[in-house]
N, C-alpha and C positions, 0 to 999 in steps of 0.2 A: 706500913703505916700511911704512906702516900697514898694508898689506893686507895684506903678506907676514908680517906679524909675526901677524896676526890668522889667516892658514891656517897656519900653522906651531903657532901656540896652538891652533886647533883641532883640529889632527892628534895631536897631544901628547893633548890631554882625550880624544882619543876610543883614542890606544891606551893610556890607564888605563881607561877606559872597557871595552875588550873585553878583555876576558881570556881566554887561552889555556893551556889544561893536558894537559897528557900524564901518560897511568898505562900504563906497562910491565907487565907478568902477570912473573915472576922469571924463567921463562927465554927473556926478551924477546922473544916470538913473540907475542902478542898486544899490543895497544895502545889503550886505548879514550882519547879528546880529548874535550876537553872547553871549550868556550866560552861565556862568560856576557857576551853581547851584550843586545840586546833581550830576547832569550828566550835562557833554558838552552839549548843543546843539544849531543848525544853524536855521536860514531861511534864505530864499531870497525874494527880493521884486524887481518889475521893475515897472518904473513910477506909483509906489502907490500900486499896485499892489500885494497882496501874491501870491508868486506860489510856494514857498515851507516854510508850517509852521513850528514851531520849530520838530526840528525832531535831535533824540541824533548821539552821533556817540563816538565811544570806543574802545579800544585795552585790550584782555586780554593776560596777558604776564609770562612765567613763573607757570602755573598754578594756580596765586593767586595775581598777581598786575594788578587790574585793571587803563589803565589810561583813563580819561575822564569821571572817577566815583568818585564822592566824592572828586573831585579836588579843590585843594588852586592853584589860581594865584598869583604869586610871583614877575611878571617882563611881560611889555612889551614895544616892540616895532614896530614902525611905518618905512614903506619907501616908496618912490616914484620913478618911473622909468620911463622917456619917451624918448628912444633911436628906433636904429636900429640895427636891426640883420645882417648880408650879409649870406647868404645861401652856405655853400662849392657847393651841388648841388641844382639847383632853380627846381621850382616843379610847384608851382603856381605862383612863386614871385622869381626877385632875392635878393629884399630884403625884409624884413618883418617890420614890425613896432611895437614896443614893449613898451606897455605904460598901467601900473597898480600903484595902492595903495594897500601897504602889511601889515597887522598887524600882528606881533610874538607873540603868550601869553606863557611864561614859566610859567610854576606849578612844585610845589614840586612833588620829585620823579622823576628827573631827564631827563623830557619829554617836548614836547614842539609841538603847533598848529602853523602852517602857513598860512594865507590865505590871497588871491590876488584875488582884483576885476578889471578887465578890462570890456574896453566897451562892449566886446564882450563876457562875461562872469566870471565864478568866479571858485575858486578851491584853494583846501585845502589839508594840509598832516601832518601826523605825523614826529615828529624829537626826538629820545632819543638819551640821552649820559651817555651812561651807560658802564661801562668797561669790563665788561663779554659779553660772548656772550650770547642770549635773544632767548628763545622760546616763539613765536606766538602765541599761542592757537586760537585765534577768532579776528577779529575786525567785529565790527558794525557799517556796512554802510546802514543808513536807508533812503529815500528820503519821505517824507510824503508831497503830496499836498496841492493846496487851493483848489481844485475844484473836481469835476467828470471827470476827462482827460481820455485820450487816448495817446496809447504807440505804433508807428511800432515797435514789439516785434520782435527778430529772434530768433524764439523759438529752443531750443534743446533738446537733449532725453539725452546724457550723456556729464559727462566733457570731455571724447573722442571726440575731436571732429575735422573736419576739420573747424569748422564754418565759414560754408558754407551755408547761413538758404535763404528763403524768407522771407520777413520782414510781418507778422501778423499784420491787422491792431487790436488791441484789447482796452475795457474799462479796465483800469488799473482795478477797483475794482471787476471786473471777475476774475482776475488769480489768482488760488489758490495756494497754496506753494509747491506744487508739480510741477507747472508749473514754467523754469525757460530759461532764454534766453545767450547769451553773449554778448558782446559790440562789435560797440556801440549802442545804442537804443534811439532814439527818441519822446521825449514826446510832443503832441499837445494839447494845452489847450485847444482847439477849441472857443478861444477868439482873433485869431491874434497871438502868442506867442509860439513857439518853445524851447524845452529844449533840448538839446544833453548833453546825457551823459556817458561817457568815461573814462580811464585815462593814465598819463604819465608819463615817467620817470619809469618805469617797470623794477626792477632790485633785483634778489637774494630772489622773494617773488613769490606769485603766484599771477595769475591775478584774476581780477574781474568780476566777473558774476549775476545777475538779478533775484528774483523771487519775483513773485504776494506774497500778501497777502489775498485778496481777502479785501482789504479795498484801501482806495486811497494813496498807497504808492506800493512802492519798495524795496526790501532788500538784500543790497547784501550778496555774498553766494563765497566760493572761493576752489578748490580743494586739500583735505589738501596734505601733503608728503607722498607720494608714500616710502611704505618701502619693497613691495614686488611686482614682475612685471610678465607676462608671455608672453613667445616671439612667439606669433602665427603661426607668419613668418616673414621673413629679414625685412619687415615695421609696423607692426600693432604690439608693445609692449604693452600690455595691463595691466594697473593697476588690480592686485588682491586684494591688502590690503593697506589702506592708516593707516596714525599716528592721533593722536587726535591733528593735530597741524598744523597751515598752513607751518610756516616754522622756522629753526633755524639760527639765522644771528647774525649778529654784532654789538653789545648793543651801538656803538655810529654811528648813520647815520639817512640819510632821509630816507622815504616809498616815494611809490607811489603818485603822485595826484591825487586827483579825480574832475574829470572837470562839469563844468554843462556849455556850451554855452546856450546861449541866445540870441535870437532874434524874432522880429516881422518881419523879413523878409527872406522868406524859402532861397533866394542866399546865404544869409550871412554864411548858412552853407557850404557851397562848398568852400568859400575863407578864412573863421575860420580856424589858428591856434595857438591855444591854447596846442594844444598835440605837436606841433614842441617848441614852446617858454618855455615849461615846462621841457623838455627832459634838460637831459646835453649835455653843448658844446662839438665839434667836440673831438674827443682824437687820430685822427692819424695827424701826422706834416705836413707832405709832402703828399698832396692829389693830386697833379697835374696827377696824371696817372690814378686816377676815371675820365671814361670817360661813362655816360650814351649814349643810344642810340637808335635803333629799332633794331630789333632780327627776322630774319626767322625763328620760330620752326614747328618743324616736328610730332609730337604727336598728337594733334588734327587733323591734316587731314591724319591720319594713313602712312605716305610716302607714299601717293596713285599718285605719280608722273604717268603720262603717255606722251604718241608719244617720247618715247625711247628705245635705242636700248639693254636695259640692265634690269634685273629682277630687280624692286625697291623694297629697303625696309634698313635692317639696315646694310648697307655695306660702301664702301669709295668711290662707283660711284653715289649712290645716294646724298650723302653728297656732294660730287664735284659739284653735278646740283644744290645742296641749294647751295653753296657757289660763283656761279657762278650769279646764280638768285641774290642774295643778294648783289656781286660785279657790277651786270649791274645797279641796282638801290638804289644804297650807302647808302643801307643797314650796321649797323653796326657788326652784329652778325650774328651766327647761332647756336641756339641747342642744341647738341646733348644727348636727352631724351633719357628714360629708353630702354634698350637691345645693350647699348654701351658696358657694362661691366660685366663680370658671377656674376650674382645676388649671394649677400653674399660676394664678395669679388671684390671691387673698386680698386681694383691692377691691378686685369686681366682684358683685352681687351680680347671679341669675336673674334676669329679669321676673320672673315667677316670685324672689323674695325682697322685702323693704325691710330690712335689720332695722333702722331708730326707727322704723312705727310700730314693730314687731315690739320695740323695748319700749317706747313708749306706752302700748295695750299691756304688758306687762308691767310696767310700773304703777298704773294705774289699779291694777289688780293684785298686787303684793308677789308679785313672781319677777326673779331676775333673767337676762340671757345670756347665755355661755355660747360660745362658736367652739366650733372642732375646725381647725388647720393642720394641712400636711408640715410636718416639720422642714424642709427642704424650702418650701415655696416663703412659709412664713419667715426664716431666717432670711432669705433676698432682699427682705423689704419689713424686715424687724422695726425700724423706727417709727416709719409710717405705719403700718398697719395697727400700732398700738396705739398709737397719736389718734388714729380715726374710729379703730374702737372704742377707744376714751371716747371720743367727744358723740359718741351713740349714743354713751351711756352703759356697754356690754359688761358684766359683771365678771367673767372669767374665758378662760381659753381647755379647749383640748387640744393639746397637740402629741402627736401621732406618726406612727413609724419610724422611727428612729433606727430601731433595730439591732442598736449596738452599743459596747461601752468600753471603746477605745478612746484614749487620752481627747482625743478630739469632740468626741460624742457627749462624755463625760463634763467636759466643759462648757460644752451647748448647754445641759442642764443648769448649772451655773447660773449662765448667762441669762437664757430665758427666764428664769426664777428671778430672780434682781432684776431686769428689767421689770417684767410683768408686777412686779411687787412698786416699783416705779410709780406705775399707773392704776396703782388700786385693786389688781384682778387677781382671781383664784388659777389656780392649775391644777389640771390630770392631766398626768403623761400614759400617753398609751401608745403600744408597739415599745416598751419602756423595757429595759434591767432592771430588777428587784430593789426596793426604797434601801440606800445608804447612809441616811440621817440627816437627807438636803429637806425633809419636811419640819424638823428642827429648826434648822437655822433660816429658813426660809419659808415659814408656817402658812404661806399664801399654798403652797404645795398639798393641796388637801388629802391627794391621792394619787396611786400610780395603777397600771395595769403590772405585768408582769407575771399575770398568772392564769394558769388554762381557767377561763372564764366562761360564763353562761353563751356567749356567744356562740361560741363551739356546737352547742347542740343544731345548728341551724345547719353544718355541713359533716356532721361528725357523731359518732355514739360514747367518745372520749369524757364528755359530762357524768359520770357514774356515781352512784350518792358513796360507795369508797371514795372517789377524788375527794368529792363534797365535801367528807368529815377526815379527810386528812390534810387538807387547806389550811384549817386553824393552826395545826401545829408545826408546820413545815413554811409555807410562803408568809403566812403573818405575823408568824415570828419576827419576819424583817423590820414590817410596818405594815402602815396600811393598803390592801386590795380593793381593785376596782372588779371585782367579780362580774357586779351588775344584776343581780337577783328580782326577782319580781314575776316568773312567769305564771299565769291563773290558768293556763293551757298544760295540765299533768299527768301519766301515764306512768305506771311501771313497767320497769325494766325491758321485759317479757316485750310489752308492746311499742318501743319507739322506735320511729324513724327521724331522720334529721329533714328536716322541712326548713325551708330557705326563703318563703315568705311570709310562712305562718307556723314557727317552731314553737314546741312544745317543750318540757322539761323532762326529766327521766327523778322519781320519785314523784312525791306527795305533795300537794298542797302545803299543807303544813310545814313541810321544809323547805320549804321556796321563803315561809314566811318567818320560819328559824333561822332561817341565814341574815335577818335585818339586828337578830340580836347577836348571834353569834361572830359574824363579820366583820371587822373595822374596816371603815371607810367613811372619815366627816365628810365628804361628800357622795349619800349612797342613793345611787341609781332604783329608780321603779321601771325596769325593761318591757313589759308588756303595756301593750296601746290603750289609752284612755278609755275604750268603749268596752273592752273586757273587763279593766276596773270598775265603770258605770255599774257592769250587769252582779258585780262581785261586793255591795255593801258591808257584809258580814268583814270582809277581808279589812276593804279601805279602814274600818273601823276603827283595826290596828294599825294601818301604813300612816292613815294620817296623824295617830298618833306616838310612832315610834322616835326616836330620836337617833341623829346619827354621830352624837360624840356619848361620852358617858364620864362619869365623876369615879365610880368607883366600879370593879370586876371581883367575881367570885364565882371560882371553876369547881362545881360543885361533885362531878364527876366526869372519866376523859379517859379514851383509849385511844392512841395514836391510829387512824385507819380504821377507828370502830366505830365510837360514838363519841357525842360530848355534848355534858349538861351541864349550863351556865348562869350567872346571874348578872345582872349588870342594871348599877343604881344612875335614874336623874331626877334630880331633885327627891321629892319624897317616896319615888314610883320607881320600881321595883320591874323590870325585864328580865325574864325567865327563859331560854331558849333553849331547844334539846333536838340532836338531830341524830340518826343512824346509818348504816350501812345498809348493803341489802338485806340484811338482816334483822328482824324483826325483834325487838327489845322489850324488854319491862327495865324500867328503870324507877329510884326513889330520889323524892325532890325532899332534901332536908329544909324547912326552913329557918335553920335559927340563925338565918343573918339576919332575919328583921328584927326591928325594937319590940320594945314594949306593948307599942298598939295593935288592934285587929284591923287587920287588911282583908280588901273583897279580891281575890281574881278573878281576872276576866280573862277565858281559856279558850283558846283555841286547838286543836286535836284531832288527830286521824281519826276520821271516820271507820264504822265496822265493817265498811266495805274498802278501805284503803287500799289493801293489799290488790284487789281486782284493777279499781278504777281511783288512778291519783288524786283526780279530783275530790273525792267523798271526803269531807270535814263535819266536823262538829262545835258550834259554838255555844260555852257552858259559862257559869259562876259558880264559885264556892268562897267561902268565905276561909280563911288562914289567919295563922300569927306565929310567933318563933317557935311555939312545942309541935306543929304540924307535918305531918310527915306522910305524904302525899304519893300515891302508886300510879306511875302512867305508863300506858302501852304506848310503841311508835310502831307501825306500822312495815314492812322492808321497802328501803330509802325514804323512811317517813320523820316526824318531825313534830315538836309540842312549844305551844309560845304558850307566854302567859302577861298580862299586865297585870299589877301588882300594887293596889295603891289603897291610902289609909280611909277606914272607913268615915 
């Protein structure tokens, strides 16, 4: 009788012991459980579905408090949220739609799990409230699947990195722990079903990064605290010695989320915000003078200005022909990248350049000016240099090579953002980690690089219209890219070389000029030199009048690595954008997102010679309205825009 009473007690303590919880997403198609056994651990489920079995997840803190081991739940709670966001800057959306079920589980030891399921996926984070400040040792982010999947991998060689990758297609249980990628990376179940996974709200910690097991899972892996550096030169700081520890912080605060999107439908990554809705609200009051827009830069096409009467390159006559170029086609910006300033020290001007007359001819003309500084040199002398670009009058900053997003790096961004936000100015971070939701709370942030970008073709055959059209759904998932599109110099496949003063693009015309709809980035780049747009009207036609935020998106059709055919509304106009792989397409443009009225488009289109010589285009009208259903060819690595506006 003793016995029986003694396994019947211990069955009782052990189901208070494990706990078991379920979170519904609102339109009960996903499911993520949750169990607080020995160890934390998660799955996910979508209509019935496992695609990620239980798989743990941990913090070790302080050299010896593990949390999400051996945890007692003590407290939860539940919430529901179906609102709207409004965008300070709109990207995809001006407004976004914000609709989860949250469940909080407090455990002893003064910690706490958050997790939120939306339709569109799920995501989780640590929260302590502890009074001291807390060393990280480790967390354990593990993803374990249901099946045999595959992952477009961006593989890398060190945490140095610009991650800057081609997306590897790889079988998840091939990569072995030596092999490791950054975010974000997308998993294909090869059942219909998509995983992106990413995360947000990036702050005082270091980021997260990806390696194989060589079984079917994923493990994250993160760069710990850099405690000793060596400065190679003015950009390339190079970690020598890291801590046994990711980072040292503030014993009462949230981490990072970690996101998994989800969908059975490859579009729904491109219009997926999860990493904006996760980030924190806006933190500067008065934002009315963030003004996103298009930018003539000058780096990619080397100032290779020609039919002028003056030697080009990094002086105030050439800069006068960008500004000039940029004011005939209301262009917002211009430039001026690296050899503005005596490398090492962003005080001095070359003598060759006069920054406030430069801003001055620019003001005069409706174009603002943005500098590019090495990150390294401009943090020496942060105060002042911003103090004296303010009083130029300079509209924003690029700052450049970073190359890392260790706790220290990490908080440079921070930093720089809030500052520069101080003094009025926009930022692109380039040499940058993938956006973690600092353009959110800090919307002077217009853009980031972090991704293998057009530049590339100048030393590299790595630009492939594949990368092209698998961008959308893999790196802009995060947020927005600095790609830098605009080349009027294009050749198929067959024929490029990488040219270093005077590079060309691999694909069509046409999709150089799909990428200005397809793309997010409110501050988007025209990379080719003023005098190739001169000779190219048909093109400007549309550059000057595209825009570079958008109200609303409509992914009309989309194959992750094949194509995608989109829409995107401003004001009453109607942007149309379609790009391919090297492969040649017929696609169909439904249009019944429009109203009621008839609309003219104005078409741009692979020429019938496309496929030979990238350059061949064609510029056409026809007239549309919502019953419309419209056949276009794209060309292999070609491309179809349209403007779209009421008759």
């Amino acid at each position: 009788m003793n016995k029986v009473f003694t396994l019947i007690l211990a069955f009782c303590i052990n189901l208070i012991a494990q706990q078991n919880y379920s979170l519904f997403s609102p339109d009960k198609k996903i499911e993520i459980k949750i169990s607080t056994d020995e160890d934390v651990k998660y799955s996910l489920v979508k209509n019935g579905k496992v695609l990620i079995v239980p798989s743990p997840l941990s913090m070790l803190i302080n050299n010896k408090t593990a949390l999400g081991i051996n945890s007692k739940a003590i407290k939860t709670e539940t919430n529901s949220v179906n609102t709207t966001v409004s965008r300070v800057i709109w990207q995809k959306s001006k407004i976004v739609k914000e609709n989860y079920n949250e469940l909080k589980i407090t455990f002893e030891g003064n910690y706490a799990l958050t997790f939120r399921a939306f339709n569109e996926g799920v995501a989780y984070r640590f929260e302590t409230t502890m009074d001291a400040d807390i060393k990280i040792n480790s967390e354990k982010f593990l993803v374990s699947f249901g099946g045999t999947y595959s992952v477009y991998f961006p593989e890398e060689g060190s945490f140095m990195s610009h991650n800057e990758q081609n997306y590897k297609y790889l079988q998840i249980d091939s990569i072995n722990n030596k092999r490791f990628c950054s975010l974000p990376a997308v998993v294909d179940t090869k059942e219909g079903t998509l995983i992106g996974i990413t995360e947000s709200d990036l702050e005082d910690y270091a980021g997260l990064w990806l390696r194989g097991t060589l079984a079917n899972s994923l493990e994250g892996i993160f760069p710990n605290y850099v405690i000793e550096e060596n400065a190679k030169n003015d950009r390339d700081i190079e970690p020598i010695k890291r801590a046994d520890y990711i980072a040292i912080t503030k014993g009462t605060r949230t981490f990072p989320w970690r996101i998994f999107a989800i969908t059975e439908n490859d579009g729904d990554l491109i219009t997926n915000d999860l990493v904006y809705l996760l980030s924190k609200p806006c933190q500067i009051k008065d934002v009315s003078w963030i003004k996103p827009g298009n930018v003539a830069w000058d780096w990619w096409n080397a100032l290779n200005i020609y039919n002028v009467d003056f030697r080009a390159g990094v002086n105030n006559n050439t800069y006068k022909y960008y500004i000039d170029f940029a004011s005939k086609y209301g262009i917002d910006y211009v430039i001026l990248d690296e050899g503005w300033y005596k490398l090492g020290d962003v005080l001095s001007q070359v003598p060759e350049i006069n920054v406030p007359e430069l801003v001055e001819y620019g003001k005069q003309k409706g174009v603002g000016i943005i500098l590019w500084v090495i990150w390294k040199s401009f943090d020496e002398k942060l105060d002042e240099a911003l103090k004296l670009y303010s009083s130029w009058g300079v509209k924003g900053l690029k700052i450049d090579f970073m190359q890392r997003d260790d706790q220290a790096i990490v908080n440079y961004y921070w930093k720089t953002a809030r500052k520069a936000a101080e003094y009025k100015m926009l930022v692109d971070y380039h040499g940058a980690y993938k956006p973690s939701g600092l353009n959110r709370t800090y919307p002077n942030v217009l853009t980031s690089e972090g991704v293998k970008g057009l530049e590339h073709c100048k030393w590299s055959s790595d630009i492939t219209p594949e990368h092209c059209v698998t961008l959308p759904f893999i790196r802009m998932f995060a947020g927005p890219m600095d790609f830098t599109p605009g080349a009027m110099n294009n050749v198929q496949v067959s024929s490029f070389k990488p040219m270093f003063q005077q590079p060309v693009s691999m694909g069509t015309r046409c999709q150089q000029l799909a990428m200005y709809v397809v793309y997010e980035s409110p501050l988007q780049m025209l990379a080719d030199n003023p005098t190739n747009y001169y000779r190219e009207p048909e093109c400007m036609e549309f550059l000057s009048q595209v825009p570079s935020v958008w109200e609303e998106t409509k992914v009309l059709d989309a194959k992750i690595a094949d194509y995608v055919l989109l829409a995107r509304k401003s004001g009453d106009t109607w942007f149309v954008g379609g790009m391919t792989d090297a492969t040649a397409r017929q696609l169909t443009i439904d249009f019944s997102f429009l109203d009621n009225k008839n609309y003219t488009a104005q078409i741009w289109q692979d020429g019938i010679n496309a496929d030979r010589n990238g350059n061949d285009f064609k510029m056409i009208t026809k007239e549309v309205n919502k019953n419309t259903k419209l056949e276009i060819s794209l060309a292999p690595g070609g491309g179809w825009v349209a403007r779209v506006f009421p008759k």
